[in-house]
C-alpha positions in Angstrom: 4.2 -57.7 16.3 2.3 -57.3 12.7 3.9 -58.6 9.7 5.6 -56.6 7.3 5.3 -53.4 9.7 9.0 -52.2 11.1 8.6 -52.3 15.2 10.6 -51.3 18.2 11.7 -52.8 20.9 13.2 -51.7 24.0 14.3 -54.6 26.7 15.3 -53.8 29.8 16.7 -55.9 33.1 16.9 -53.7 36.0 19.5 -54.3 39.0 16.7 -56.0 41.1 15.6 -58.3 38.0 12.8 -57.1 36.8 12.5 -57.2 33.1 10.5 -54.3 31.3 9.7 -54.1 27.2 9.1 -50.9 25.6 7.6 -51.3 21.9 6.9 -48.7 19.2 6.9 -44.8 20.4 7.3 -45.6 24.2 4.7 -47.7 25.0 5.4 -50.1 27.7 3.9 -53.2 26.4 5.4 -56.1 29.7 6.7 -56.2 33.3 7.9 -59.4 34.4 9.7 -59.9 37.5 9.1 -63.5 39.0 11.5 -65.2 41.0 13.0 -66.8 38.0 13.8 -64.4 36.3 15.4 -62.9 39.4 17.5 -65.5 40.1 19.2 -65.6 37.2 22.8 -64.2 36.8 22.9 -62.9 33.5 19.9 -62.3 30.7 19.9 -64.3 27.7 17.9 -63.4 24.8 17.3 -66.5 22.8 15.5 -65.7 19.7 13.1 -62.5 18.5 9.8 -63.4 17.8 7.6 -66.2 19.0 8.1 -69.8 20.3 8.1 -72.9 18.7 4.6 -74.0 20.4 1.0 -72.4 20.8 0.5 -69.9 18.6 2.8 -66.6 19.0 4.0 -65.6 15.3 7.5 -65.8 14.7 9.2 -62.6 13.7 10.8 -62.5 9.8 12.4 -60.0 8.0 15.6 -58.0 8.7 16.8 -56.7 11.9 17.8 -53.5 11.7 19.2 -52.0 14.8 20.4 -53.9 18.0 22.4 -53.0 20.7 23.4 -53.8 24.5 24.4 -51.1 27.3 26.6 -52.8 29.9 24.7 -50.6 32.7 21.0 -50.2 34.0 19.8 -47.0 31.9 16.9 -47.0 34.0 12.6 -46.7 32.6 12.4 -43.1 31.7 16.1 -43.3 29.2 14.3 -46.8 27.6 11.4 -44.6 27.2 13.0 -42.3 25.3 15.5 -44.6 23.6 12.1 -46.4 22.1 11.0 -43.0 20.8 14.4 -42.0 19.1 14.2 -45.2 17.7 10.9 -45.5 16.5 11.5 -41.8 14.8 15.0 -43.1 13.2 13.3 -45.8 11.4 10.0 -44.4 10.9 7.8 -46.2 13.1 4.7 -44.3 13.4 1.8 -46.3 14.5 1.2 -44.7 17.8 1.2 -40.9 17.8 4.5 -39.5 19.5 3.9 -37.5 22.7 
C-alpha cells in the first residue's frame, strides 16, 4: 500500500482454504494457508488496510470498486481480474504483461 496511489486488490479463498492476494497488474503479493484459516467456515474480511498495533499503515481514502463471487474463480481468472482492474482505474505502477 503507498498513500495517495489508487491500488488493486484481488482476495481469493480457494475450496481447500487457502487464501491468495493479487495487488496491482497481477502480481501475486501473499499465500496463506495455515490450519486456521482452513478451519474456518466462511471468510470474513474485517477492515482494509492495517491493524491497530505494530506498524502496518492504515488504508484512507475512497474505495472504489468491491465485489464478491459466490464461487471459487480459481488463480489464473484473479489474475486477470487484477489486471482488468488495474487498467479500469488506471493503476500503472507495474508494467502490464
Amino acid at each position: 500500500f503507498v498513500a495517495n496511489t489508487p491500488t488493486v486488490y484481488v482476495i481469493r479463498r480457494s475450496s481447500s482454504g487457502n487464501v491468495v492476494i493479487w495487488a496491482d497488474n497481477g502480481i501475486k503479493i501473499a499465500t496463506k494457508g495455515n490450519a486456521a484459516i482452513k478451519a474456518g467456515s466462511d471468510f470474513r474480511l474485517g477492515r482494509l488496510g492495517g491493524t491497530t498495533e505494530g506498524t502496518y499503515i492504515e488504508m484512507e481514502g475512497n474505495l472504489g470498486e468491491f465485489g464478491i463471487y459466490d464461487a471459487d474463480i480459481g488463480n489464473d481468472a484473479c489474475e486477470i481480474l487484477s489486471k482488468e482492474l488495474s487498467r479500469k482505474w488506471g493503476v500503472d505502477r507495474h508494467p502490464l504483461s
